[in-house]
N, C-alpha and C positions, 0 to 999 in steps of 0.2 A: 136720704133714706135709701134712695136706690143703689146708694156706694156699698152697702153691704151684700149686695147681689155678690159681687166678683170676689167677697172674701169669704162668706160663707158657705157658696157656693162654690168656691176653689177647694177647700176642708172635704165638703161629700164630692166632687165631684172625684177629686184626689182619692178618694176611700174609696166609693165603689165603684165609676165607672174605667173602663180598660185604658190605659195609661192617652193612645194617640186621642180615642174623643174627648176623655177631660181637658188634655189641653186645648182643643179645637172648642169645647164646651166654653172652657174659659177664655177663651179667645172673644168670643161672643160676648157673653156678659161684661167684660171688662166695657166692651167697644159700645154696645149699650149704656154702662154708665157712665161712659167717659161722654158719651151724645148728649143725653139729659143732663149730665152736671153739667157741662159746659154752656149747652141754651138756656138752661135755667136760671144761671150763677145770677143773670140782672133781675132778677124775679126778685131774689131775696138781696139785694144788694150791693151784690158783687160785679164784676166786670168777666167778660168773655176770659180773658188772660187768667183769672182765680178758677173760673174751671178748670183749665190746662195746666197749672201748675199744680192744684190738686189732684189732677187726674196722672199727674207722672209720679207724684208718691202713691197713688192708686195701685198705680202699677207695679210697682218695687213690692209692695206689703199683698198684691193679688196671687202676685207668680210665689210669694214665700207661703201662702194658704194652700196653694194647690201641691206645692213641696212636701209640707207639711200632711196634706191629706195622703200621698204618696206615700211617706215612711207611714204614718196609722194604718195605711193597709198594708203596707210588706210586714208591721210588725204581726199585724192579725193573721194573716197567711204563714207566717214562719211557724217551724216545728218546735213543740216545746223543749225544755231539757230534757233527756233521754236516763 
């Protein structure tokens, strides 16, 4: 459940906050949930390694949310048609 930190959170942070702390923002939450999925993963019975390799598609689909939050706000910021 904590994986959706770094994706939803990429989305708004991408939209409103100023481009260098969102990434720094998402920097953070990624590395948060990459911590807890990975300690966790034998809780629900998985191995240390199924954290890690979930947590590198984690990654690939976190940086594309915070992209993503990125164009929603240039597109909100931009001037309409004239």
């Amino acid at each position: 459940m904590l994986a959706l930190l770094p994706l939803l959170g990429g989305v708004l942070l991408g939209w409103l906050a100023p481009r260098k702390a969102a990434i720094i923002a998402q920097i953070i939450c990624y590395a948060v949930a990459e911590t807890v999925l990975t300690l966790t993963a034998p809780s629900h019975g998985g191995h240390y390694s199924d954290g890690i390799i979930i947590g590198i598609a984690l990654a690939a689909v976190s940086t594309g949310t915070l992209y993503l939050g990125f164009w929603i706000g240039r597109r909100r910021r931009a001037p309409g048609p004239a």
